[in-house]
C-alpha positions as CSV (number, residue, x, y, z in Angstrom):
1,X,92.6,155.6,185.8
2,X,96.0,157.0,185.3
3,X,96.8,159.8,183.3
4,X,100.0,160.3,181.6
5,X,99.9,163.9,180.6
6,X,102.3,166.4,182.9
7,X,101.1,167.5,186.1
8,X,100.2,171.1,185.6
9,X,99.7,173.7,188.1
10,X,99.3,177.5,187.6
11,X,101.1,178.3,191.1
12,X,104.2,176.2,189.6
13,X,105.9,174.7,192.8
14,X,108.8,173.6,193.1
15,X,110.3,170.7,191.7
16,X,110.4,168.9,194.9
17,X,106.7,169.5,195.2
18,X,105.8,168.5,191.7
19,X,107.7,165.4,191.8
20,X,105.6,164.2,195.1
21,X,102.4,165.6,193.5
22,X,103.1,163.7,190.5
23,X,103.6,160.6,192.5
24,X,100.7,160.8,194.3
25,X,98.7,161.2,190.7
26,X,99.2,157.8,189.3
27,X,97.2,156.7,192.5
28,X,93.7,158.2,191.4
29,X,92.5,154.6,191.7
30,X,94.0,151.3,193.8
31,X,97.4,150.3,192.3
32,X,99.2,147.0,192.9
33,X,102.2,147.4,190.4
34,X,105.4,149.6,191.4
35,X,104.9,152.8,190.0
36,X,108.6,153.6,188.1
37,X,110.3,156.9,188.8
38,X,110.7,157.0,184.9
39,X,107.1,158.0,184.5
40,X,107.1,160.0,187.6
41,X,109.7,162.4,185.7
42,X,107.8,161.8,182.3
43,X,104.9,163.3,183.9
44,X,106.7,166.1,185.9
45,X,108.6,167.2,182.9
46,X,112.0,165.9,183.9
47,X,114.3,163.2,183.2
48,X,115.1,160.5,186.1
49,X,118.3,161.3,187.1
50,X,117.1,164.8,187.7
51,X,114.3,163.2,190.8
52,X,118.0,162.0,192.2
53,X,119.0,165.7,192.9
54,X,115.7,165.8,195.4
55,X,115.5,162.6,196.6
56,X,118.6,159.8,197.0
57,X,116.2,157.1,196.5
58,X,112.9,155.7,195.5
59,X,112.7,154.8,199.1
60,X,113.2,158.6,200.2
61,X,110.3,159.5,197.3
62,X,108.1,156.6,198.9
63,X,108.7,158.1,202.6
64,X,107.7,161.7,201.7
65,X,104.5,160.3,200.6
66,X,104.1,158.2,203.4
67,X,105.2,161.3,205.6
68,X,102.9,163.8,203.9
69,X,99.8,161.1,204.2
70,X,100.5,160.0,207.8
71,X,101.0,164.2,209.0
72,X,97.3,164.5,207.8
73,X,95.7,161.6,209.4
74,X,97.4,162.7,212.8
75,X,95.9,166.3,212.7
76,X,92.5,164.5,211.6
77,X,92.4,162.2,214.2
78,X,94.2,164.4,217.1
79,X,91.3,166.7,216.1
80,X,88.7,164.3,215.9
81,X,89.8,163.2,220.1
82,X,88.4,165.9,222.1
83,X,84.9,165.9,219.5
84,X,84.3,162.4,220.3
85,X,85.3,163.2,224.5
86,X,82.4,165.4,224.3
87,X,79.8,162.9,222.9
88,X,79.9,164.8,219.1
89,X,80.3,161.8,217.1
90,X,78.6,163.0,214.3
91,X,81.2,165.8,214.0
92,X,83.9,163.5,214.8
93,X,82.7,161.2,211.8
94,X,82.7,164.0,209.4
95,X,86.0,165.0,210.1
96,X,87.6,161.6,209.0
97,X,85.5,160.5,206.2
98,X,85.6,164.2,204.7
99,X,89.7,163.4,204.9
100,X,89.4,160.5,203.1
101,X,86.6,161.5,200.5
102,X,88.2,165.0,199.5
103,X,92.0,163.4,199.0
104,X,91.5,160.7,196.7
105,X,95.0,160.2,195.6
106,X,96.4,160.0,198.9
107,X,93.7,157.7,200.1
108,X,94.2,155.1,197.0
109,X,98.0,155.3,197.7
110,X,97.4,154.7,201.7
111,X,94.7,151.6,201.1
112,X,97.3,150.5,197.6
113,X,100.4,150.3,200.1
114,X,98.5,148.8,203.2
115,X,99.3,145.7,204.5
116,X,97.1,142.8,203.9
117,X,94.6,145.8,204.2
118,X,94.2,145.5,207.7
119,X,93.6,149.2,209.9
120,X,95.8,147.9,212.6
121,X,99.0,148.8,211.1
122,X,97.9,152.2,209.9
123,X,96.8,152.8,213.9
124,X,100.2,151.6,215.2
125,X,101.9,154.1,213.1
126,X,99.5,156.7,214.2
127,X,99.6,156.3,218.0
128,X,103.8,156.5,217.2
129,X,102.5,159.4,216.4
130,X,100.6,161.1,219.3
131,X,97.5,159.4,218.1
132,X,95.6,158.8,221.6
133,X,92.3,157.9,220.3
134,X,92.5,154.0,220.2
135,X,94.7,153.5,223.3
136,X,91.9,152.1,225.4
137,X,91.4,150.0,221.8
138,X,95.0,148.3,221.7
139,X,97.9,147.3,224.3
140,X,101.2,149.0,223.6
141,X,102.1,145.7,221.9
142,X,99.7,145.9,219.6
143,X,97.2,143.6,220.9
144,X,93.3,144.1,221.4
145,X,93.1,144.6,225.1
146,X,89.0,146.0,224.0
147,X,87.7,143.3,221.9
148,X,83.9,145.7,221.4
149,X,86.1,148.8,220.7
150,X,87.5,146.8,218.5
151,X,84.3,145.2,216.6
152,X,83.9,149.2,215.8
153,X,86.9,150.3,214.2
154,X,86.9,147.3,211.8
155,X,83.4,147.9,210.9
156,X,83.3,151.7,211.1
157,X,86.8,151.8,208.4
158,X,85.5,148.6,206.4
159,X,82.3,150.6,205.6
160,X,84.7,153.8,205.0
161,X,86.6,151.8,202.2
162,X,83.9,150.3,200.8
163,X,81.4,152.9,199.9
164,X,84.4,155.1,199.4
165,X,85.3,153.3,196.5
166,X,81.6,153.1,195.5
167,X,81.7,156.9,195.8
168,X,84.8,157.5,193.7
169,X,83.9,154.7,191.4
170,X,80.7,157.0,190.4
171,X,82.8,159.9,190.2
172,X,85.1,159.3,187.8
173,X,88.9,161.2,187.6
174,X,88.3,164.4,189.1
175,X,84.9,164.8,188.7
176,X,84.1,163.8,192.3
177,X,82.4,167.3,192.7
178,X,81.5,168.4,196.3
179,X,81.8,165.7,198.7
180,X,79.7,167.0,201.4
181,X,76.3,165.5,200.3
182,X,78.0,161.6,200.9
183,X,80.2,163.0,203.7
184,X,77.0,163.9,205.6
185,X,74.9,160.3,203.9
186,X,77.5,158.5,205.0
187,X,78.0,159.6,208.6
188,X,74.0,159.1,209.2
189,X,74.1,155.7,207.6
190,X,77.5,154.2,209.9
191,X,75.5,156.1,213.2
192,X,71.9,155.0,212.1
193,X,72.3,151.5,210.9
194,X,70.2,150.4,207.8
195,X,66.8,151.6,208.1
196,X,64.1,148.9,209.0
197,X,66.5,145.9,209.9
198,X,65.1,144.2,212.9
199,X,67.3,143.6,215.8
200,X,67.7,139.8,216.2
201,X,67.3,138.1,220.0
202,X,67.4,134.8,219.0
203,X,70.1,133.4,216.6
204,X,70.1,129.9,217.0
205,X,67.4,129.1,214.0
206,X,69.9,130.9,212.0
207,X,72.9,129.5,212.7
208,X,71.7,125.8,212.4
209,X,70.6,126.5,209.0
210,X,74.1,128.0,208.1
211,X,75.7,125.0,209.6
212,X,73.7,123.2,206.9
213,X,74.8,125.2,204.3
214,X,78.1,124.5,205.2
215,X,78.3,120.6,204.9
216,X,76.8,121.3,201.3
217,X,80.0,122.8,200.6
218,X,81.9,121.4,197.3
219,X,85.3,120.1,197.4
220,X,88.0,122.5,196.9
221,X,89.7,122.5,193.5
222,X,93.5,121.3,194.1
223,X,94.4,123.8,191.5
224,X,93.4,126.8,193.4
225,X,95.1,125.4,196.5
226,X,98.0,125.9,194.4
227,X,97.4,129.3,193.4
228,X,97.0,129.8,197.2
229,X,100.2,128.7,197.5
230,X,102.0,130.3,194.9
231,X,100.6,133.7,196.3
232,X,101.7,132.9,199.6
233,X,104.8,132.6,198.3
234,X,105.7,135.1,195.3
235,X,102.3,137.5,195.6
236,X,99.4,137.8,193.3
237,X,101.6,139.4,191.0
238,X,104.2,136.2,190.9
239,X,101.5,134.2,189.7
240,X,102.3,132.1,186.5
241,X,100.3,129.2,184.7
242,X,104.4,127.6,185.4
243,X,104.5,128.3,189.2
244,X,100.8,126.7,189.3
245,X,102.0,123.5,187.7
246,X,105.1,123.4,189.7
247,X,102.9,123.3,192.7
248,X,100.9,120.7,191.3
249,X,103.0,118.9,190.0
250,X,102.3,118.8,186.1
251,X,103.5,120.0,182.7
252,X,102.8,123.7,181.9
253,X,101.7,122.6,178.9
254,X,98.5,120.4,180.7
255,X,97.0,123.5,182.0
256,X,97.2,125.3,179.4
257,X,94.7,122.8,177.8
258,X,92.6,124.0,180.1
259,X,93.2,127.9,180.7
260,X,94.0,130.0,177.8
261,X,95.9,132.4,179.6
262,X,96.7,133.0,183.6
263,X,94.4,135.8,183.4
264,X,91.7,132.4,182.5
265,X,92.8,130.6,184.5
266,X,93.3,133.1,187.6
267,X,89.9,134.1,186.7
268,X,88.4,130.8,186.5
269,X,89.7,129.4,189.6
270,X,88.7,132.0,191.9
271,X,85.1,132.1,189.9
272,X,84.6,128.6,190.6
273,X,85.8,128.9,194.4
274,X,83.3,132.0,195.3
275,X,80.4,129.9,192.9
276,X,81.0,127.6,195.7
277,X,80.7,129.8,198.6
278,X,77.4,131.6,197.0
279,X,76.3,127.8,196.3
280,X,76.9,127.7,200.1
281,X,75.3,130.6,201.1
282,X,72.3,129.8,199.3
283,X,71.5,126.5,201.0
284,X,71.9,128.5,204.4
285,X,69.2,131.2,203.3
286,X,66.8,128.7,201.8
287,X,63.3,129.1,203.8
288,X,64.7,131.5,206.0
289,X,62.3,134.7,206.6
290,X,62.5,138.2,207.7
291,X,65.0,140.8,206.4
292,X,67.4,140.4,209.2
293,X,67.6,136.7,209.1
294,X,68.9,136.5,205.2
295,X,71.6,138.9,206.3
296,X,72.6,137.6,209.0
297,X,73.0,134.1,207.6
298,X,75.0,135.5,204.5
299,X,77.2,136.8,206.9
300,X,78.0,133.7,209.3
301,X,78.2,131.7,206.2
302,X,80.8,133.7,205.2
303,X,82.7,133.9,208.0
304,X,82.7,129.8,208.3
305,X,83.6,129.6,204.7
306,X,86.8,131.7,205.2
307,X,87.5,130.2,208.3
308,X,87.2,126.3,207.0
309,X,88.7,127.5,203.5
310,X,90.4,130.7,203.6
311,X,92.3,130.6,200.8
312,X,90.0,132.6,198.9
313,X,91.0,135.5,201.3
314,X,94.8,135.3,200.2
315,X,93.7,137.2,197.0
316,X,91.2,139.3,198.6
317,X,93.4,142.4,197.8
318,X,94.2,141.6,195.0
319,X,90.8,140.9,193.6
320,X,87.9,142.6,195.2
321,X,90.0,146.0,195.7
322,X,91.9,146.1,192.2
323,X,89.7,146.8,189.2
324,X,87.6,143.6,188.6
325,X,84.3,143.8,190.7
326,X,84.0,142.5,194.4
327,X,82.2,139.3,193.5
328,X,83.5,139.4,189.6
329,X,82.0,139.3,186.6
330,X,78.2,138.0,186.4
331,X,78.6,135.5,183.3
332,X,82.1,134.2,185.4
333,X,80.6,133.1,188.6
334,X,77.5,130.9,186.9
335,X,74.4,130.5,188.3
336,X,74.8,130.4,191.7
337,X,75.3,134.5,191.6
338,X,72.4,135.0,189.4
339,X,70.1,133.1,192.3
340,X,72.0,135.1,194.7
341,X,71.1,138.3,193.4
342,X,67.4,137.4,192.6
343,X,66.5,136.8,196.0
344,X,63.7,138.9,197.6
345,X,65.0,142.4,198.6
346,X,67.5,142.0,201.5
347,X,66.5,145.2,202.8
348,X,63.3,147.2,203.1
349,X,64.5,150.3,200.9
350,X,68.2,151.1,200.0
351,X,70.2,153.7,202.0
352,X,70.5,156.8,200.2
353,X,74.4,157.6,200.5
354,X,74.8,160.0,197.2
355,X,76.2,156.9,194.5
356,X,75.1,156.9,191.3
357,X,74.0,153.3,190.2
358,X,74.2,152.3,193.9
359,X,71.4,148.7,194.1
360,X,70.6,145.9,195.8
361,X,74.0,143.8,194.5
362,X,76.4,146.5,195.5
363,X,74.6,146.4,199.4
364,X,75.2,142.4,198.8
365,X,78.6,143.1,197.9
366,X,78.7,144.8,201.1
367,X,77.4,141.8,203.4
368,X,80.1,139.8,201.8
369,X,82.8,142.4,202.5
370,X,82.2,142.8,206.0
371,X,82.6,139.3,207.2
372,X,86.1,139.0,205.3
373,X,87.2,142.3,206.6
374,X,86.6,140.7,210.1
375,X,88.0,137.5,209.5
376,X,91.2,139.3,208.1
377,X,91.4,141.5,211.0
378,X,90.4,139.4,214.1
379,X,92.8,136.2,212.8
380,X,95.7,138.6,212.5
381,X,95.0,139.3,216.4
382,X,94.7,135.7,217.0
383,X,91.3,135.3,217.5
384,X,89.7,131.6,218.1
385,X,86.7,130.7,215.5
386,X,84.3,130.9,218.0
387,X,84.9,134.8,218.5
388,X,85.1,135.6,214.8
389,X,82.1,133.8,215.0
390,X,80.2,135.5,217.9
391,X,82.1,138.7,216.5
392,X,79.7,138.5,213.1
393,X,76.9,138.9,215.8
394,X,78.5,142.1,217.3
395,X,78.7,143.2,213.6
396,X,75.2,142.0,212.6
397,X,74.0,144.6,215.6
398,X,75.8,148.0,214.1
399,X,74.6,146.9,210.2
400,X,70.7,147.1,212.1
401,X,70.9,149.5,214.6
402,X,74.3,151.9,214.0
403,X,77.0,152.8,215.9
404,X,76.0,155.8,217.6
405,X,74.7,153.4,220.7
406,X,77.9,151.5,220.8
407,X,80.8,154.1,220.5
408,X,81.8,155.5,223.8
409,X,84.3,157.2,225.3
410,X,87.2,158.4,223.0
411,X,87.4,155.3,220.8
412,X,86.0,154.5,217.3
């Protein structure tokens, strides 16, 4: 929530200092709007031209930020290199989500500002840093040369940013308190695995019945391909009920017979696209036993959902990480939610990680996540569909046994 009142601070920096630390303040939750450097200097005290006498440009602002956010990941993860060399991972794990968890602003304005929120990028500029940890991870291009090493960075930072923002959720503003309780849940819960999830051998019941889910799918709405489009094209902030007709071909006037607003409409679109995934989903789980199984079908549904229709994906950002919840609003996504989060427990007991009001449809929310940070990560590396697909298995094995059997050498 962002908080207009002055940035006050009994030490008084500098003004240099207070115009960065006031910049970093309007990020105390994910923001997708351009923050102005008038309310930077309304909140520091000063007028705008007086920032200019610091910094030339917005840009120059932007790269201090980036500078002073970047500086502490590399001494985090320079640290964390020789921990993990000597088989600490625990420790090494601490150091990293304690970095994240105890500088909220700077890790809403990293995760606001990161492309397509994918890690990759945000491990390239490390290692031009010194950053050795993930060089047996990635070629110098860029490219997975480790495709296992791999599996475990994107799950070990998806579950970072998603029970994160559970985390600071609960703890409203500044009231976060001490973070070591979660730092500690947290690390046990990413080494351990969810306790009591079988380890599945066999796969194949599961995956026919997904693949029968699948050809249940519904048709896709032709006006959500066009929003699809008109994000790919002007952003989730360049969308218009005008732009949509464009793309469609129609009066702005005709949709607006049928939308209110675009806030409706943008809602009612993407409702009726992820009613059709849980629709999906639960034809794949129906008759299926065992705790393990469920999961595991949620998550391959998922993954051949996004990969035969991933439009939803192109406002993944947008939606699940801005302020709307990750699978929306209960009374906007019908039915098909409801029966989705009346199934039988998923899990035998949840893990205890420290969040207030944490239940059974926020570890849901979670099986959903997972499979579209994958998808998101291994299609930007030019992965086939059948290694996202055998890559949900990979992922499947760290939710139900951890990662503490997995991670070796230096990499994550």
């Amino acid at each position: 929530m962002e908080q207009e009142s002055s940035v006050r601070n009994s030490s008084r920096p500098g003004t240099r200092e207070r115009i960065v630390e006031a910049a970093f303040s309007f990020y105390g939750d994910f923001v997708f709007k351009k923050v102005s450097l008038s309310r930077i200097a309304d909140r520091v005290g000063i007028s705008k031209p007086a920032i200019f006498k610091h910094f030339k440009t917005k840009d120059a602002l932007l790269e201090e930020m980036d500078e002073r956010v970047f500086s502490h990941l590399t001494t985090v993860l320079q640290d964390m290199d020789p921990i993990l060399r000597e088989g600490r991972l625990g420790d090494a794990l601490s150091l990293i989500i304690g970095q994240l968890a105890r500088n909220r602003e700077e890790t809403f304005y990293l995760f606001s500002t990161l492309p397509g929120i994918k890690i990759d990028s945000v491990l390239m500029r490390l290692r031009e840093r010194g950053v050795r940890l993930f060089d047996d991870v990635f070629a110098p291009d860029g490219s997975v040369k480790d495709k296992d090493r791999y599996l475990l960075t994107v799950f070990t930072s998806s579950t970072f940013l998603y029970f994160l923002l559970l985390w600071f959720s609960s703890s409203k503003g500044d009231e976060c308190g001490d973070a070591s309780p979660f730092i500690e849940k947290l690390n046990s819960f990413i080494q351990d695995g969810l306790e009591g999830l079988e380890c599945l051998t066999d796969f194949g019941g599961i995956e026919t019945a997904c693949g029968r889910g699948m050809s249940a799918a519904r048709p896709v709405n032709r006006a959500f391909t066009a929003l699809v489009s008109v994000i790919g094209k002007k952003g989730l902030q360049g969308v218009t009920v005008e732009a949509i007709a464009g793309e469609l071909g129609l009066a702005k006037s005709s949709l607006y017979s049928s939308f209110r607003s675009k806030d409706d409409m943008l809602a009612s679109l993407v409702s009726e696209e992820l009613s059709s995934l849980y629709a999906t989903i639960l034809e794949s789980v129906r008759g299926l036993e065992g705790y393990g199984g469920r999961i595991y079908a949620i998550m391959r549904t998922c993954m051949l959902y996004f990969i035969a229709r991933p439009g939803i994906l192109s406002i993944f950002k947008g939606i699940v990480l801005s302020g709307m919840h990750p699978l929306l609003a209960k009374g906007a996504c019908g039915p098909e939610l409801e029966a989705l989060e009346s199934m039988p427990p998923l899990v035998p007991a949840l893990p205890d990680l420290g969040i207030r009001k944490f239940d059974g449809n926020l570890l849901l929310s979670w099986f959903f996540s997972l499979p579209a940070m994958l998808y998101l990560h291994c299609q930007g590396q030019g992965w086939d569909d059948e290694e996202m697909l055998l890559a949900v298995r990979v992922m499947y094995g760290f939710l139900s046994s951890g990662i503490s059997g997995t991670a070796k050498g230096g990499a994550l």
